[in-house]
N, C-alpha and C positions, 0 to 999 in steps of 0.2 A: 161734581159730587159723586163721591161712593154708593155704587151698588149694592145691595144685597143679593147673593145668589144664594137661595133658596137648596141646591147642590150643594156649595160650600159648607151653610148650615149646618147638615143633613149627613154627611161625607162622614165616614170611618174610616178612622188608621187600618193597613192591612194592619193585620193578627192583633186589633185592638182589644178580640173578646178574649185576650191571654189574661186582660188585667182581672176575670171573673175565675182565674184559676190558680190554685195554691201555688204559691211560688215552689219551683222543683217538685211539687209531688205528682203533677199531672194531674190531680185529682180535682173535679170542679168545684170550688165552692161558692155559694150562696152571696151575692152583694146586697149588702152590705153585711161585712163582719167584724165593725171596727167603728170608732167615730169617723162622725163625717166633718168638715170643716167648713162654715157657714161665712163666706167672706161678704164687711158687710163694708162699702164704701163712704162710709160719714162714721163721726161720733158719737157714741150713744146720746140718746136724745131726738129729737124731731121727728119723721115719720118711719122714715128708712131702718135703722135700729129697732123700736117696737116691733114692727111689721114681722121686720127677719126672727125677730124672736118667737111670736104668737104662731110663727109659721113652723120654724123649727119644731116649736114644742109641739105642734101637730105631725110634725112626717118623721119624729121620734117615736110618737107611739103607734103610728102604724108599720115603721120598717125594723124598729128594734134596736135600731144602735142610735147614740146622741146624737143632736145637732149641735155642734161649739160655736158658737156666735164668733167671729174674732172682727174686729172696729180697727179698718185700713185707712183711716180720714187721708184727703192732701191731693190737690190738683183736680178738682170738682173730680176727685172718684176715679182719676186716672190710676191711681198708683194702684187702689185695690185690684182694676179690673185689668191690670198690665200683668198683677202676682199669677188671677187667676187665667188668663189668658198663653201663660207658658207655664203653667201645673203640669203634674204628669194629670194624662186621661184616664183615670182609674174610678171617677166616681165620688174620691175622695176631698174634693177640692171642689167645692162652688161658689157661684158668685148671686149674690142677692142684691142686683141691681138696681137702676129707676130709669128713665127714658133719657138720663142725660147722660149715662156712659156711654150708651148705645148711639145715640145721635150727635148732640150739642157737642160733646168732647173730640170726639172724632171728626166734628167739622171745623172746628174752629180752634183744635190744639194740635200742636205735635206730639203724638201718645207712640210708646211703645207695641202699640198693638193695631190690628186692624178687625175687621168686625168678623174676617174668615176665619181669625181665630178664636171666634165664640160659637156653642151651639146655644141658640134658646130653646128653654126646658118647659117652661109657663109663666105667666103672669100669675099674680095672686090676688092684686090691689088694683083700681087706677082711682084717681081722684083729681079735681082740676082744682084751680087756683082763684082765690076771695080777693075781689076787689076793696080794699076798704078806704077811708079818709078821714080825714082829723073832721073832729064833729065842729068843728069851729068854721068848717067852708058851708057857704049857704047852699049844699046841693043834698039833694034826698034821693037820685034817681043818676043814671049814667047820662042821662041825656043832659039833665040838670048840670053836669062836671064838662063835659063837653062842650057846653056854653060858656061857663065859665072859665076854663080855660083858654078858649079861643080868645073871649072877648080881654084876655088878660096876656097875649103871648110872652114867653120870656120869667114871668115871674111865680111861674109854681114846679115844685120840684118831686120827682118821685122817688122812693126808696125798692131798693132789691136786695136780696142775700148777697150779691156780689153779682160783679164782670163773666156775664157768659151762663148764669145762673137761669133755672127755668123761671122763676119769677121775673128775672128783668129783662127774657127774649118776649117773654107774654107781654111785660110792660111794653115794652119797646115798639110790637107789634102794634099792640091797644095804640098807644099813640100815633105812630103811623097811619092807622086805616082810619084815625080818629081828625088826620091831619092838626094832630098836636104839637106845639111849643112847650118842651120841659126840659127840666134839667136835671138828666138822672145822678142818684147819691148810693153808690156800691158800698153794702154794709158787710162784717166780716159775720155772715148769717142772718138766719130771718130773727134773731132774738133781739139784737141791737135793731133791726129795723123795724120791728115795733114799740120798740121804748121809746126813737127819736118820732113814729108817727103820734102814739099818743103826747108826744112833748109839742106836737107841732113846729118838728124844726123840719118833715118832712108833709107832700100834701096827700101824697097817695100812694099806697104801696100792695101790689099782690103778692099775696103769703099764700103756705100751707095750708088749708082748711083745719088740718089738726094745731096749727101753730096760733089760728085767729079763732077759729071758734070758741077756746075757753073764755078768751074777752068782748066774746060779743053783746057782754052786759055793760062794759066798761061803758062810761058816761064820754070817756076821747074819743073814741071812734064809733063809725059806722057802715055797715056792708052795704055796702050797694051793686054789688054782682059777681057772678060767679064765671067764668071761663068754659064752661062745659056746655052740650048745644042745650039741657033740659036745668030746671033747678034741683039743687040739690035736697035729697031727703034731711039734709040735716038743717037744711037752712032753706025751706019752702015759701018764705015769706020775699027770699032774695032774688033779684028776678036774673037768669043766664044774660049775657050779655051781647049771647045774637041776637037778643030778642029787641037789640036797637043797631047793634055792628051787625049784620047778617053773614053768615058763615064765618064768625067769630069763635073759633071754637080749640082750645089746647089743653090736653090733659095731659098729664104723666104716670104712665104706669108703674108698679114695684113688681117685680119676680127674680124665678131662677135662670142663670145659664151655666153654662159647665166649657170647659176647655175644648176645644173642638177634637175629634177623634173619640170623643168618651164613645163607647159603645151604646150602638143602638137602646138594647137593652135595658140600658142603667139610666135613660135618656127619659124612654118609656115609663117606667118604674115611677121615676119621680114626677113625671108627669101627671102619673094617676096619683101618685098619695098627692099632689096637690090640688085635684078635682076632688077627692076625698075629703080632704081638710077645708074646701070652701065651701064645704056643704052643712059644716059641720057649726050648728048656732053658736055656741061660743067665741068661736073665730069671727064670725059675722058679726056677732056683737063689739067686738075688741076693734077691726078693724073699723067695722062702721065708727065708733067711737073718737077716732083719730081721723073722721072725716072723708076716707077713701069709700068707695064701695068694692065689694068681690067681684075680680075678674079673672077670668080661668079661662086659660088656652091650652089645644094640642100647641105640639114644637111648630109647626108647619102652621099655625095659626098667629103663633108667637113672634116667628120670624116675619109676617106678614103684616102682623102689627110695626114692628121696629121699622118696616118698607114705607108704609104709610106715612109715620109719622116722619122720617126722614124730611121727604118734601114739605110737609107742613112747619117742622122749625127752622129749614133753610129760609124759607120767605120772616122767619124772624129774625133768624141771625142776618140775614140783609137787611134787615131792619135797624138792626142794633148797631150795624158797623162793623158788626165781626169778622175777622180773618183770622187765618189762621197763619201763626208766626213763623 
C-alpha cells in the first residue's frame, strides 16, 4: 500500500510563486484575480455536488472572485481527480473531493494519478454512513440483523452504489467482522439502491445519510445504525454501530485539494476561507442538513487525515475482494 508523505504534500514547484505574478509585467498581483474552477467528481445530485456548492458560495464572498462548480462524473471520481492532478499549479484548478478518490480509487484502480500529485487544502464535511433494512425483516436492532442473518446463511442480500463504492467497502466490512453470509447487489448509485431496498428485492443497504434520511418516515424501511464511533445529531434515536461491532467505525470526508506545486500561499489562503466558512451558521445549517457534519482542517491535518484513513479502508477493500486491476 501507498504512503503518504507528508513532504510530497507540502512540496513546491521551484519558482511556483511566479503563478502570484502578472504574466510579463513582473508586477505582483493579488490571488485570486480571475474565477476559480471548483472540480466536482460526481453528478449534480447526492452529497458531493451540494456540499461543493454551499462551499463555493462561501470562499466566493470571502476571496472575491467565483467558484464555477464544474461535474467530472466517471470511474468512482477518477477522471475528475486525474484533470485536477495534472492542472497547471496556479490556484485556479481545484478539486472538491471525498475519501474515495484519495483512498479506495487509488487502492483498488489503475488511475492516472498518484496521491503525490495532490496537495490537501481542508476538509469541510465528514459524515458516516445509515445502516438501513427493508421493514419487512424481523430485526429492530443490528444485533437483531446479525442473528438473523446468521441463522439464515446464503439467503439475504445487500445493496451498495456500486463495486469499490464507500457504502459497499462499509458493507462489506460490516459483514466480515459480523461473520456474515450475503450476497452483495452493485447498483449504478445509491438512488437505484434504494428504490430496490424499499421494494425488498434487497435486505440491507448502507447509503449516504443525506441520500436515506429524507425517507426515514417511509413505512419500507428502517435505520438501525450508523457507521460513525458516536450517533449522529441527525438521527440520535439510531444507535452507532460500535456500540455492538466494537471499533466499528468509517466515515468519509468532503473537501479541497489543489494540484500539487500550488504555492504555499494560495494553499494557505484557502485553507482559512475554509475555517471561515465553517463557522459560518448558514453553512452549518446546509451541510448539517444533508447529513454530514463540519469538519475543518489545516493542510498538515488534512493530509493526516487521508493517512489515517488509508489503513482503515484497506482492511475493507480486503474485505470486499478488491484488487486492483
Amino acid at each position: 500500500m501507498r504512503k503518504l508523505s507528508r513532504r510530497n504534500f507540502a512540496k513546491l514547484a521551484l519558482g511556483g510563486s511566479a503563478g502570484l505574478l502578472a504574466q510579463g509585467s513582473g508586477r505582483a498581483q493579488a490571488w485570486p484575480n480571475r474565477p476559480i474552477m471548483l472540480i466536482v467528481p460526481y453528478p449534480p445530485g447526492g452529497v458531493n455536488d451540494p456540499e461543493a456548492r454551499i462551499a463555493g458560495e462561501a470562499l466566493s464572498a470571502t476571496l472575491g472572485q467565483p467558484f464555477v462548480v464544474q461535474n467530472k462524473p466517471g470511474a468512482t471520481g477518477a477522471i475528475a481527480t486525474e484533470y485536477v492532478a495534472h492542472a497547471q499549479p496556479d490556484g485556479y484548478t481545484l478539486l472538491f473531493a471525498s475519501s474515495a478518490q484519495t483512498t479506495i480509487v487509488p487502492l483498488t484502480q489503475n488511475v492516472g494519478y498518484s496521491l503525490n500529485d495532490l496537495s490537501p487544502i481542508s476538509a469541510i464535511a465528514e459524515g458516516p454512513m445509515v445502516l438501513a433494512v427493508n421493514a419487512s425483516l424481523p430485526v429492530k436492532s443490528v444485533k437483531d440483523l446479525i442473528d438473523l442473518i446468521r441463522a439464515n446463511p446464503g439467503k439475504y442480500s445487500y445493496a451498495s452504489g456500486g463495486t469499490g463504492s464507500v457504502g459497499h467497502l462499509v458493507s462489506a466490512l460490516f459483514v466480515s467482522r459480523a461473520k456474515l453470509d450475503m450476497l452483495h447487489v452493485p447498483y449504478h448509485g445509491g438512488g437505484p439502491a434504494v428504490v430496490d431496498l424499499m421494494g425488498n428485492r434487497v435486505a440491507m443497504y448502507f447509503g449516504n445519510a443525506g441520500e436515506l434520511i429524507p425517507h426515514q418516515d417511509d413505512e419500507h424501511i428502517r435505520f438501525i445504525g450508523v457507521s460513525s464511533e458516536h450517533r449522529m445529531k441527525q438521527l440520535p434515536d439510531v444507535p452507532a454501530i460500535d456500540e455492538v461491532l466494537p471499533n466499528f467505525a468509517l466515515t468519509a470526508w468532503r473537501g479541497f485539494l489543489a494540484p500539487a506545486g500550488t504555492p504555499q500561499p494560495i494553499i494557505d489562503t484557502v485553507a482559512e476561507a475554509v475555517q471561515k466558512a465553517s463557522k459560518e451558521v448558514g453553512v452549518i445549517e446546509k451541510i448539517t442538513n444533508l447529513g454530514d457534519e463540519v469538519l475543518t482542517t489545516t493542510p498538515a491535518q488534512h493530509a493526516e487525515l487521508i493517512r489515517k484513513e488509508q489503513q482503515a479502508y484497506s482492511d475493507a477493500i480486503e474485505a470486499a475482494g478488491l484488487k486492483r486491476e
